[in-house]
matplotlib code that plots the C-alpha trace (Angstrom):
import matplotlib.pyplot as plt

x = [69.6, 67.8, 65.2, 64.8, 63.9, 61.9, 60.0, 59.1, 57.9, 55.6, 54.2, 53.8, 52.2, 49.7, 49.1, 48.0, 46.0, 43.8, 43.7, 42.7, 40.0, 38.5, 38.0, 36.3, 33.8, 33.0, 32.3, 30.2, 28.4, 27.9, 24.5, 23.4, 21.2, 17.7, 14.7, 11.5, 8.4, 5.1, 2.0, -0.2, -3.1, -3.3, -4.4, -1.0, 1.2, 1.9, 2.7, 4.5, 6.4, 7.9, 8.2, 10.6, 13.5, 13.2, 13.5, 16.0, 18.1, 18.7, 18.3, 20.9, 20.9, 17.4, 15.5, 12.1, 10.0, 6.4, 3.1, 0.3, -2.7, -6.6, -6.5, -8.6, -6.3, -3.1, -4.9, -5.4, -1.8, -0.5, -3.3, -1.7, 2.0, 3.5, 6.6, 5.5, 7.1, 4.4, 0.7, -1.0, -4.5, -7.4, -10.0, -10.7, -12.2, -9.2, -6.6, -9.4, -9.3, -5.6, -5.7, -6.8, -7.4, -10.5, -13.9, -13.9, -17.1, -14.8, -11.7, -13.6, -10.8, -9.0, -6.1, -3.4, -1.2, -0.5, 2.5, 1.0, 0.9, 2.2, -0.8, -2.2, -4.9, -2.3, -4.2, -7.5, -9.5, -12.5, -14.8, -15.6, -17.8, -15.8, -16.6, -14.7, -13.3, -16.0, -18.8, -21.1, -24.0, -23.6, -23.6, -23.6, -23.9, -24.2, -28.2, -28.3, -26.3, -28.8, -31.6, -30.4, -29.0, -32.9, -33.9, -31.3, -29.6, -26.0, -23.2, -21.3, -17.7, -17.1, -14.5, -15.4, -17.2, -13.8, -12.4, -12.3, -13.8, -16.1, -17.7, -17.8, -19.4, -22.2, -22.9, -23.7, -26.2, -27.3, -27.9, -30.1, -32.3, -30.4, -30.4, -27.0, -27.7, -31.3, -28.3, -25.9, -28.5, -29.4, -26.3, -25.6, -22.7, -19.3, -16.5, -13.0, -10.5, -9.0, -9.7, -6.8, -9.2, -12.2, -10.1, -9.4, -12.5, -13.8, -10.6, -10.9, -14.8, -16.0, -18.0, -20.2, -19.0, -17.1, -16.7, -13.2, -11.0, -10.0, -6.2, -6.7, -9.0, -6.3, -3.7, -5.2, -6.6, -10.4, -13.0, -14.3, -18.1, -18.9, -17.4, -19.6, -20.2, -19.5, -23.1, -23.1, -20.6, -18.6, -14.8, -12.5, -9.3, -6.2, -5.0, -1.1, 0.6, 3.7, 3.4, 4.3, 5.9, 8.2, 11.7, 12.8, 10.0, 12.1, 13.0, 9.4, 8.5, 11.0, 9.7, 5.8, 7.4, 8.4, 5.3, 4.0, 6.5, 5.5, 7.8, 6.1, 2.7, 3.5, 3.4, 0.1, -1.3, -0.5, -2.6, -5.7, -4.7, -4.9, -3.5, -6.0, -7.6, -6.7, -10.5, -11.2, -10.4, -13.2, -14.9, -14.1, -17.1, -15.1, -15.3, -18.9, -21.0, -23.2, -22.0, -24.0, -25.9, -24.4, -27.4, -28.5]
y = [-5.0, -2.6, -4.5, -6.2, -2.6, -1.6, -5.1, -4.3, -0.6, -2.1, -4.5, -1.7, 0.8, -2.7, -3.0, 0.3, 0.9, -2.2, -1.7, 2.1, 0.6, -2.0, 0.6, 3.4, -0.3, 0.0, 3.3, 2.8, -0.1, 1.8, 3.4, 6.6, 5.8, 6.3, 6.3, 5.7, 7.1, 5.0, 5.9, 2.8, 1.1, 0.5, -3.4, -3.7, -3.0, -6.2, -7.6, -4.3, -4.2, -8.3, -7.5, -4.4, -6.3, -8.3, -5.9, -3.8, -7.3, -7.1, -3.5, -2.1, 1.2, 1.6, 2.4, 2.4, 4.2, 3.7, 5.9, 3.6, 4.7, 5.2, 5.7, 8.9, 10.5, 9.4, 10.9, 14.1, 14.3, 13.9, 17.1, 19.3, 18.6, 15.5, 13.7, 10.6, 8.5, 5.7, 5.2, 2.2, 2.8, 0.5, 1.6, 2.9, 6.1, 7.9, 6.7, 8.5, 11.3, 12.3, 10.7, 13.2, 10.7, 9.9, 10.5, 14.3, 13.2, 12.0, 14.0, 17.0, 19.0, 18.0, 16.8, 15.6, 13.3, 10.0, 9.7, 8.6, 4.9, 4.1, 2.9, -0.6, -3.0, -4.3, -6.5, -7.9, -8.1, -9.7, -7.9, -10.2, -10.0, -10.9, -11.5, -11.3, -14.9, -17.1, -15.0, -13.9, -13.1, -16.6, -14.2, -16.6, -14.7, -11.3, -12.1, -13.0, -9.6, -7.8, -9.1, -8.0, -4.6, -4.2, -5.3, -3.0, -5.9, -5.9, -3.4, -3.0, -1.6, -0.3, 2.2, 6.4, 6.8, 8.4, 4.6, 2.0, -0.8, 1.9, 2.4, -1.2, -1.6, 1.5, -1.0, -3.6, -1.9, -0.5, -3.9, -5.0, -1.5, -0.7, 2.8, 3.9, 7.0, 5.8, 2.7, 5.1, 7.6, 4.6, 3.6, 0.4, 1.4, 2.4, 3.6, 3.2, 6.0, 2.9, -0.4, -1.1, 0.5, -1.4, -4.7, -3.7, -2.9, -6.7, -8.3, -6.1, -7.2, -3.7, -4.6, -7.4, -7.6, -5.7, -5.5, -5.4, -7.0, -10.4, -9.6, -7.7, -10.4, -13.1, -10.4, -9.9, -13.9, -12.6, -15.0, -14.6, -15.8, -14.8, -13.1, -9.9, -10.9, -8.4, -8.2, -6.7, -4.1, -4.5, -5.9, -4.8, -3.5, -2.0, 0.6, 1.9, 4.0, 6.1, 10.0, 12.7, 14.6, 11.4, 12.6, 8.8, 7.6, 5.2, 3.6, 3.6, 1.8, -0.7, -1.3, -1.2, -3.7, -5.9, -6.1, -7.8, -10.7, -14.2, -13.4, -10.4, -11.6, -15.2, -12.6, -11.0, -14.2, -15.9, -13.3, -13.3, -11.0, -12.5, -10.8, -9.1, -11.2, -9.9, -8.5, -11.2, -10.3, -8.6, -11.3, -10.5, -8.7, -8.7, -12.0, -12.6, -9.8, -10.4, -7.8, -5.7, -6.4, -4.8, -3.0, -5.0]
z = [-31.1, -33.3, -34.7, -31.3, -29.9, -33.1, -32.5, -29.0, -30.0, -32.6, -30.2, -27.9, -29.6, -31.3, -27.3, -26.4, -29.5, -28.8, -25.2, -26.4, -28.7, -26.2, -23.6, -26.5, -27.0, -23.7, -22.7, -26.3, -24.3, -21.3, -21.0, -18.8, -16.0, -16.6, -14.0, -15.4, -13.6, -14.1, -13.5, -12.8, -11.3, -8.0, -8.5, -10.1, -6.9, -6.9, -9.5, -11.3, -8.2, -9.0, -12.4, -11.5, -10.0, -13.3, -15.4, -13.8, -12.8, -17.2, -17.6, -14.9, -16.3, -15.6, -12.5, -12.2, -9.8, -9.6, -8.6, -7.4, -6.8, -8.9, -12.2, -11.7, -9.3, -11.5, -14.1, -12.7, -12.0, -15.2, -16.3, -13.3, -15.1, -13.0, -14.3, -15.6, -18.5, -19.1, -17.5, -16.9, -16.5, -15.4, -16.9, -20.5, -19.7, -17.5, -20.7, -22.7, -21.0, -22.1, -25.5, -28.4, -30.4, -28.2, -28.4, -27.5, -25.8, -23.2, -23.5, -23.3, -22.4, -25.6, -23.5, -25.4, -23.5, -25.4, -27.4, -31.2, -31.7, -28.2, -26.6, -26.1, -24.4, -21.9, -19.5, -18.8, -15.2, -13.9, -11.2, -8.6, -5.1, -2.1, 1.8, 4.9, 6.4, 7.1, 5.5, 7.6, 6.1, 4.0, 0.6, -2.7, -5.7, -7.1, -8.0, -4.0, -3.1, -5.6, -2.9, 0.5, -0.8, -1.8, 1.6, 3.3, 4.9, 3.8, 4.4, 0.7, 0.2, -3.1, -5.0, -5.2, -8.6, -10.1, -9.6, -12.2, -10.3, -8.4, -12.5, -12.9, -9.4, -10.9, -13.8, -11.6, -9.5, -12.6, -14.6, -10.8, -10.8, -7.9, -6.7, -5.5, -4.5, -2.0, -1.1, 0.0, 2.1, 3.8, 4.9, 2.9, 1.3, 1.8, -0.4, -0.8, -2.9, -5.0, -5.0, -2.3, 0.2, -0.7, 0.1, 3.2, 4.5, 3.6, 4.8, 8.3, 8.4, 8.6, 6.1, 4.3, 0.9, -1.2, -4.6, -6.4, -8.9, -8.5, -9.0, -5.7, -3.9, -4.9, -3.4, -0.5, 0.1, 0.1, -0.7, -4.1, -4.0, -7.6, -11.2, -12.9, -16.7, -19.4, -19.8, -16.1, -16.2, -19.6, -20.6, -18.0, -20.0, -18.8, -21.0, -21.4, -23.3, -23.1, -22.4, -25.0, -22.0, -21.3, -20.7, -21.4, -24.8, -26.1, -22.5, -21.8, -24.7, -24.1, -20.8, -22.1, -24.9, -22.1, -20.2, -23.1, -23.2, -22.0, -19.3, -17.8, -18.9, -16.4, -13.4, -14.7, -14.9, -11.9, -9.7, -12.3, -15.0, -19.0, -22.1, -24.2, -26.9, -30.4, -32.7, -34.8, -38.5, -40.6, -43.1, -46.5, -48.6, -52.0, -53.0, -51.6, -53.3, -56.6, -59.2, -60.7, -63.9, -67.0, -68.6, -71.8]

ax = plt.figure().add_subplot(projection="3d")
ax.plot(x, y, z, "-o")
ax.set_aspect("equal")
plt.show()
């Protein structure tokens, strides 16, 4: 009878200390909730928006809330002290702005924003030229737009000049000798506070054309007539880096880690995005140059 009772004692007390240690494994697996503020783009909505359920769908501790809206504006929040964990931007210049590692030509301020070795050439975009459903003015091609803008015959959405594709859009009138300003005094332009605005406008057929990205004209089903070159207005590269004022880095990396993955990268893609190309390598010089002659 003893060793009956001392067995079932044993047994117990082997019970409750594993039951003990599996619930100590998981309160070790269990992670505090974390919301995530990013800062991005507004030509992301979309897609940043898809990729959120997937992310949080694996991540259930996390909950990320996003701030849409231009990259200038988002900027100048983050300068005036708003919370923000991770910022997309879609142009170079506004990510340069907070980076001190930046030309100070550009970051005049010597705003230092970017966590070190956080940032990253996310995303690539094409500018495009779009027209409202059925085209009325029959606009084929950027060269063409160039044309009746000079002859005053088009009405032209475009984004505010503290807007990505609004800079891009400068470049282009710039590459055709067209003066913005002499455009705009004459009525032949209209602008937009992010590129979301500029879409509308075409799609409403308030106006002619418009010029935006083509993640945005795919968005919104706008006919695309014709892509700018790089030669017209440059490489259009979407910047991100997490913030040095992040309350979460090391979540925010993880997430800015996943956007990269094939997985994320599929949604980019489907809507117009690509992943950056990588530099090509520098040749090597070593083995190539002619040493010199050993005096005789």
């Amino acid at each position: 009878m003893k060793k009956t009772l001392a067995l079932l004692l044993a047994l117990a007390m082997l019970f409750a200390l594993t039951a003990a240690s599996a619930f100590a494994e998981d309160k070790a697996e269990e992670k505090e909730p974390v919301e995530l503020i990013v800062f991005a783009a507004a030509s992301m909505t979309e897609t940043l928006t898809e990729i959120k359920d997937m992310y949080e769908e694996a991540n259930p501790h996390v909950t990320i809330t996003y701030n849409f809206d231009s990259s200038g504006t988002l900027k100048t929040q983050i300068q005036e002290g708003a919370d923000c964990d991770l910022f997309i931007s879609a142009g170079q210049k506004q990510m340069n702005q907070l980076d001190i590692n930046a030309d100070p030509k550009v970051n005049t301020d010597e705003l230092d924003f970017v966590l070190e070795g956080s940032r990253i050439d996310l995303l690539e975009n094409k500018v495009v030229l779009v027209v409202p459903e059925g085209n009325p003015k029959g606009i084929e091609s950027f060269d063409q737009l160039a044309e009746l803008l000079k002859d005053g015959e088009v009405l032209m959405a475009m984004g505010n000049s503290d807007v990505p594709v609004g800079q891009y859009t400068q470049k282009i009138l710039a590459y055709y000798e067209l003066n913005e300003d002499e455009l705009a005094a004459a009525g032949k332009l209209t602008y937009g506070t992010n590129v979301k605005e500029v879409t509308t406008q075409v799609k409403e057929g308030s106006v002619d054309c418009g010029i935006v990205y083509c993640t945005d004209a795919f968005s919104a089903e706008l006919t695309v007539i014709d892509s700018a070159t790089a030669e017209m207005c440059g490489q259009v590269i979407y910047p991100a880096a997490v913030l040095n004022v992040s309350a979460h880095p090391e979540e925010a990396q993880a997430f800015l880690d996943y956007l990269n993955t094939e997985e994320a990268m599929a949604v980019f893609e489907k809507v117009g995005f690509s992943s950056v190309p990588l530099p090509e390598p520098e040749e090597a010089e070593a083995e190539e140059t002619v040493p010199e002659e050993t005096p005789a």
